[in-house]
C-alpha positions in Angstrom: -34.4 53.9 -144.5 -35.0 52.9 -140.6 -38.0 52.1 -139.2 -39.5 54.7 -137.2 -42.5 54.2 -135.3 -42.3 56.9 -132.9 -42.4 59.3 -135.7 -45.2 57.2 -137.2 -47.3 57.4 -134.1 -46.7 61.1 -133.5 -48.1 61.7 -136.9 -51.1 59.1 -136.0 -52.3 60.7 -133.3 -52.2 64.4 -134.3 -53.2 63.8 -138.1 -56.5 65.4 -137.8 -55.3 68.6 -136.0 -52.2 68.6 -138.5 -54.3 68.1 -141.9 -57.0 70.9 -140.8 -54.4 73.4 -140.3 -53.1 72.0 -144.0 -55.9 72.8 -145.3 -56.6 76.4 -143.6 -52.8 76.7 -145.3 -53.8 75.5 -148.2 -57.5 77.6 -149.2 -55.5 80.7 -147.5 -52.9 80.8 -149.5 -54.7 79.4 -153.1 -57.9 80.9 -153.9 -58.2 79.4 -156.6 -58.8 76.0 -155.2 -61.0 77.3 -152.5 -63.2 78.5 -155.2 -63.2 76.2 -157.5 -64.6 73.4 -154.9 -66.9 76.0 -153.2 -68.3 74.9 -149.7 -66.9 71.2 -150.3 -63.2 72.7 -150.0 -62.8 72.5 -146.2 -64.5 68.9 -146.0 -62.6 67.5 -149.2 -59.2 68.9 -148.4 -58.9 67.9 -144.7 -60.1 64.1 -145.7 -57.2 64.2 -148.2 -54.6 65.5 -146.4 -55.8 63.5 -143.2 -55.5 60.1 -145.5 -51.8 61.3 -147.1 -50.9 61.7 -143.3 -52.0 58.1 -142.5 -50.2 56.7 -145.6 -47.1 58.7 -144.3 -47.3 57.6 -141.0 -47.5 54.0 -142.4 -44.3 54.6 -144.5 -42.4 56.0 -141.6 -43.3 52.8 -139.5 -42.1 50.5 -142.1 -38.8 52.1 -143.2 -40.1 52.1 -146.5 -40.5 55.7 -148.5 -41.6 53.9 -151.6 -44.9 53.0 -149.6 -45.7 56.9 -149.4 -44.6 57.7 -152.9 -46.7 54.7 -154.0 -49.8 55.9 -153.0 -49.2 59.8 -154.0 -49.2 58.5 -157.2 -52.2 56.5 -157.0 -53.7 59.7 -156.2 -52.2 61.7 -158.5 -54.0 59.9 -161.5 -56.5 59.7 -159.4 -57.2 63.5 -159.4 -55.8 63.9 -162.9 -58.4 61.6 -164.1 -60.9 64.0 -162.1 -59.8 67.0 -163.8 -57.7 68.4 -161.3 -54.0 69.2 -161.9 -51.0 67.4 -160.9 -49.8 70.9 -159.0 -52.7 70.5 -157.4 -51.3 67.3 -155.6 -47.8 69.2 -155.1 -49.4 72.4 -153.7 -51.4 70.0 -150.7 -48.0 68.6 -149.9 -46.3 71.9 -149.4 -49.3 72.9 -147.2 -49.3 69.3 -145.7 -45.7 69.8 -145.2 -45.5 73.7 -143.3 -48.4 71.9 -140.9 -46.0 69.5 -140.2 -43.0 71.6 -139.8 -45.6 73.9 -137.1 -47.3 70.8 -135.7 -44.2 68.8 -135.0 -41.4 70.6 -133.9 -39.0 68.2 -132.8 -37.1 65.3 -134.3 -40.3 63.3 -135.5 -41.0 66.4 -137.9 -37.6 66.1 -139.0 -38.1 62.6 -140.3 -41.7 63.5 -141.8 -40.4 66.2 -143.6 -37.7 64.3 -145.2 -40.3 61.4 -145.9 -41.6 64.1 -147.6 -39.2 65.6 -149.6 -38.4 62.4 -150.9 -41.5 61.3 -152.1 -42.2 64.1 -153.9 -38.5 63.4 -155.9 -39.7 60.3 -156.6 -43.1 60.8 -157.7 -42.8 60.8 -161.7 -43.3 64.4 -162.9 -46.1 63.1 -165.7 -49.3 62.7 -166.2 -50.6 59.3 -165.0 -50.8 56.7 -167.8 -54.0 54.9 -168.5 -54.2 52.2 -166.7 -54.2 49.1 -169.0 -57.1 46.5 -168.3 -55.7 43.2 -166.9 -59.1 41.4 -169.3 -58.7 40.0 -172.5 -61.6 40.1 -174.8 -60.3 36.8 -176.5 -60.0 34.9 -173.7 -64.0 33.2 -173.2 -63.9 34.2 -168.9 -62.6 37.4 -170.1 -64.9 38.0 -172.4 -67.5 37.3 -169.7 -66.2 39.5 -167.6 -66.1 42.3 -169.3 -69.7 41.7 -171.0 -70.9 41.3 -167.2 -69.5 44.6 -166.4 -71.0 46.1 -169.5 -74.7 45.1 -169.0 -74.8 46.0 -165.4 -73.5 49.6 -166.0 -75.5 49.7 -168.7 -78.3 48.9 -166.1 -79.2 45.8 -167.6 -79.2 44.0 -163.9 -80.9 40.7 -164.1 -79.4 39.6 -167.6 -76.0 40.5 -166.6 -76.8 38.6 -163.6 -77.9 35.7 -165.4 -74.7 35.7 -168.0 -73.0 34.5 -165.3 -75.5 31.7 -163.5 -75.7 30.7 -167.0 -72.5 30.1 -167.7 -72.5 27.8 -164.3 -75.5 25.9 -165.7 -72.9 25.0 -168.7 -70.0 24.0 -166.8 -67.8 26.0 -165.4 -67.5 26.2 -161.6 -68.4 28.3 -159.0 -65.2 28.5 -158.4 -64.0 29.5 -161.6 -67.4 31.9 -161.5 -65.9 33.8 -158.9 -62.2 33.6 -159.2 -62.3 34.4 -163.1 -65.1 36.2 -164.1 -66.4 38.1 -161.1 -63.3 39.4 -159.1 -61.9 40.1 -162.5 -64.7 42.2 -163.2 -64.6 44.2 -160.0 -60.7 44.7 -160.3 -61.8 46.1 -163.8 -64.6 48.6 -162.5 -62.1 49.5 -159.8 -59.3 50.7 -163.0 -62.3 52.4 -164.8 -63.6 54.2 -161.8 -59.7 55.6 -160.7 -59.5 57.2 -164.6 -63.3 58.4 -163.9 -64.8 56.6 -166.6 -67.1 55.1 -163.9 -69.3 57.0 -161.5 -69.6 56.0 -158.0 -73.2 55.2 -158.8 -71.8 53.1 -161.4 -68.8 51.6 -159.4 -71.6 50.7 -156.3 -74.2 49.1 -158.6 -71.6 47.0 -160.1 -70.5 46.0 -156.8 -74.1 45.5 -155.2 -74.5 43.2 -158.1 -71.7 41.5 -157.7 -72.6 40.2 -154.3 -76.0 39.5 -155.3 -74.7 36.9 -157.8 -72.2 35.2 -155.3 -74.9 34.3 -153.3 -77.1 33.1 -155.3 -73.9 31.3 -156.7 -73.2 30.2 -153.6 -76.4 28.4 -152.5 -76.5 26.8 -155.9 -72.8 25.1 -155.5 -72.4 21.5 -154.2 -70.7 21.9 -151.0 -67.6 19.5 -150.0 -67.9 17.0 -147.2 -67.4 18.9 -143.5 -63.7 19.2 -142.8 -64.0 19.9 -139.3 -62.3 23.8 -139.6 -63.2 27.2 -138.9 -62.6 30.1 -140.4 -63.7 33.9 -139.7 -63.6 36.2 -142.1 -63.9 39.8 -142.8 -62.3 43.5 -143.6 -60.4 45.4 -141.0 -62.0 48.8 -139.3 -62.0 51.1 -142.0 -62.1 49.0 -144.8 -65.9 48.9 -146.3 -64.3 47.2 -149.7 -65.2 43.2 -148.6 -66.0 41.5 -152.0 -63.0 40.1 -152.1 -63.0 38.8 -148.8 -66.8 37.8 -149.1 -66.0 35.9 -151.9 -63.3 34.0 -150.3 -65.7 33.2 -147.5 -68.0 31.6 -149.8 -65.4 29.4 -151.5 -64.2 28.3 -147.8 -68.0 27.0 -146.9 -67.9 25.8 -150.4 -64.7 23.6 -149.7 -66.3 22.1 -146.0 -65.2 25.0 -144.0 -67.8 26.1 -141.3 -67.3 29.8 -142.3 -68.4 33.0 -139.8 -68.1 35.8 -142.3 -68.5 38.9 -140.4 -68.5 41.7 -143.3 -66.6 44.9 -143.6 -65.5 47.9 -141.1 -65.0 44.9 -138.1 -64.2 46.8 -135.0 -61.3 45.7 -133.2 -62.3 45.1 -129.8 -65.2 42.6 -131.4 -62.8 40.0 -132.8 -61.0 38.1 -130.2 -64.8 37.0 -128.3 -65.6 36.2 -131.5 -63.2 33.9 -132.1 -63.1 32.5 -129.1 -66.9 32.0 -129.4 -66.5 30.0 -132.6 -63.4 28.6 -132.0 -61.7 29.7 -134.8 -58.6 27.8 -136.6 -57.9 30.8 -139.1 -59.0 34.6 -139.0 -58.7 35.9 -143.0 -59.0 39.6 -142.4 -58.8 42.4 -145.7 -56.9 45.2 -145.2 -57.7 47.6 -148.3 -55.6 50.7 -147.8 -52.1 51.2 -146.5 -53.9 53.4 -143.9 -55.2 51.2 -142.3 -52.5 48.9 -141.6 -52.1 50.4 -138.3 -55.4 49.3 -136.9 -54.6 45.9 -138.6 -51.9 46.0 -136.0 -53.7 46.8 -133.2 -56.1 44.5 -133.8 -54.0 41.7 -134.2 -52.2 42.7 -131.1 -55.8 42.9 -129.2 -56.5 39.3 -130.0 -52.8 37.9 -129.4 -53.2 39.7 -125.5 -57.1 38.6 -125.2 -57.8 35.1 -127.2 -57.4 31.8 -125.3 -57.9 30.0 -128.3 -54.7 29.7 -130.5 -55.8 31.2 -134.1 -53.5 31.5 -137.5 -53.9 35.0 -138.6 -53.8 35.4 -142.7 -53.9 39.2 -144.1 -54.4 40.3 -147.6 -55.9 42.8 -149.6 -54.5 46.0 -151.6 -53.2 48.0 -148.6 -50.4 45.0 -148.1 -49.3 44.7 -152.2 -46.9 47.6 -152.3 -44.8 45.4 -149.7 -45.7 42.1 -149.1 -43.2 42.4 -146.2 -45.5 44.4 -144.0 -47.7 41.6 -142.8 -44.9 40.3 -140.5 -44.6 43.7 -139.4 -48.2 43.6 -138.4 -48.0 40.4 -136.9 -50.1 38.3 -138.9 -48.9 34.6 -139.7 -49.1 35.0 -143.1 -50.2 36.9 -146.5 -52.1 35.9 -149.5 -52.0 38.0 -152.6 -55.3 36.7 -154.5 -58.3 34.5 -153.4 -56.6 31.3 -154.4 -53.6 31.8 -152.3 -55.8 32.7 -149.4 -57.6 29.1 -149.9 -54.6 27.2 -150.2 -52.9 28.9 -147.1 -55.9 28.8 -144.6 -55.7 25.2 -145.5 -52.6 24.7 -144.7 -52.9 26.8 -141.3 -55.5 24.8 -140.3 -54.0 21.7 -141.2 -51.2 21.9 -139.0 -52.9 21.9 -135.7 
């Protein structure tokens, strides 16, 4: 399918008005929903069908349908895991879809509606598999990884803490540390908290954890030699999911990098003074939803128009791996899919000034 980012746009800007009067649709028309999430309905609802409407308007800019269908079956299991019913899902999208149809009236609600329908073909007419665990119990940083995950849910902090440090102390890297035991393990919290086998209390302490350890990891590591680069680092607006990108800032300082890591939800109009101010070589940014590709954009765009300083732009994340295409379409220099790609590249970025 074409591209279409007037449509995309159109749907952008009006998403909030389009997914409240969704939702009025939908709690009008199904009482049983309305009651069975009480006075969370309205608030729950709108923030669903406001987020399907950003994941459609991303879908529309790229050409690509599968993006949309992608993600309304991410949150298909997602409910199903929750208890809620796959007609559940279908009903929002028939209410998301009559907003549209009232909202947009012209050719872009054409488009959307198709976007629509077509997903909705596509989407698999199941309930969502298990997700299988990507750990291996008989493989020794696997093992690790998973007994981490199991102490600290567990609410054993400290000693699942010091599994790891410990297993620093006997030989394995930092490196390894975090690329193979601890990222692991928060990929693997992530697949237990989509079936709901996690609680978010469980799924945050984890996390918390997690950067706890890198730290300390992090002080403790021998640090290379100064290499005379600089990288900033951090997740896009929206995007309050930053391990992964805080763990990729630690292995840059590690490797002689003098690294600004500036956390999560980075406002756009913050990043091109702040590169300029540090003089930045390469900007890693963490995009973790396809929703917030569009701000990637516009952020990327704010600091092509506003920063003196020439900077390589490198993009990864979760909200890219349906289509590792979209990061030229976002104007970013390049895309990593995992930590060690995003070390390798920056290198290489920097390398060529």
């Amino acid at each position: 399918m074409s591209m279409n980012p007037a449509a995309a746009s159109a749907i952008e800007n009006h998403a909030h008005a389009i997914a409240t009067q969704a939702c009025e649709e939908l709690l009008t028309r199904h009482a049983d929903i309305d009651s069975r999430f009480g006075s969370d309905a309205q608030e729950m609802w709108t923030d669903h069908l406001q987020q399907r409407l950003m994941e459609l308007s991303v879908a529309l800019a790229a050409g690509n349908n599968g993006l949309f269908a992608a993600r309304l079956a991410w949150s298909r299991s997602a409910m199903q895991a929750r208890g809620l019913t796959s007609e559940d899902l279908d009903t929002s999208l028939i209410a998301l879809r009559a907003a549209l149809a009232k909202q947009l009236d012209n050719e872009f609600g054409a488009v959307a509606l198709e976007y629509i329908d077509q997903a909705m073909q596509m989407l698999v007419k199941e309930s969502g598999g298990k997700l299988d665990s990507q750990l291996d119990a008989g493989i020794p940083l696997d093992r690790l990884a998973l007994q981490y995950v199991q102490a600290v849910v567990a609410g054993n902090v400290l000693p699942g803490m010091q599994l790891v440090i410990d297993a620093v102390k006997h030989g394995i890297s930092v490196a390894d540390a975090y690329l193979r035991v601890l990222l692991p393990a928060q990929q693997e919290v992530g697949r237990l908290w989509h079936l709901n086998a996690l609680s978010v209390s469980e799924e945050h302490l984890v996390s918390y954890t997690t950067q706890r350890v890198m730290a300390l990891l992090a002080g403790q590591a021998k640090r290379k030699p100064d290499n005379g680069y600089t990288a900033v680092a951090g997740a896009v607006a929206g995007n309050v999911h930053d391990i992964g990108i805080r763990a990729i800032a630690y292995l840059l300082e590690i490797e002689g990098w003098r690294t600004i890591y500036l956390g999560s939800d980075i406002p756009q109009v913050e990043l091109p003074n702040t590169l300029e101010t540090y003089g930045a070589d390469v900007l890693l940014l963490s995009v973790a939803l396809t929703s917030q590709l569009p701000a990637t954009a516009r952020t990327i765009e704010a600091i092509r128009a506003n920063s003196e300083h020439p900077v390589k732009i490198l993009v990864g994340g979760n909200g890219l791996s349906e289509d590792t295409r979209m990061w030229r379409e976002i104007g970013a220099d390049g895309y990593a899919a995992d930590a060690e790609t995003a070390l390798k590249t920056a290198l290489q970025f920097a390398s060529q000034d």
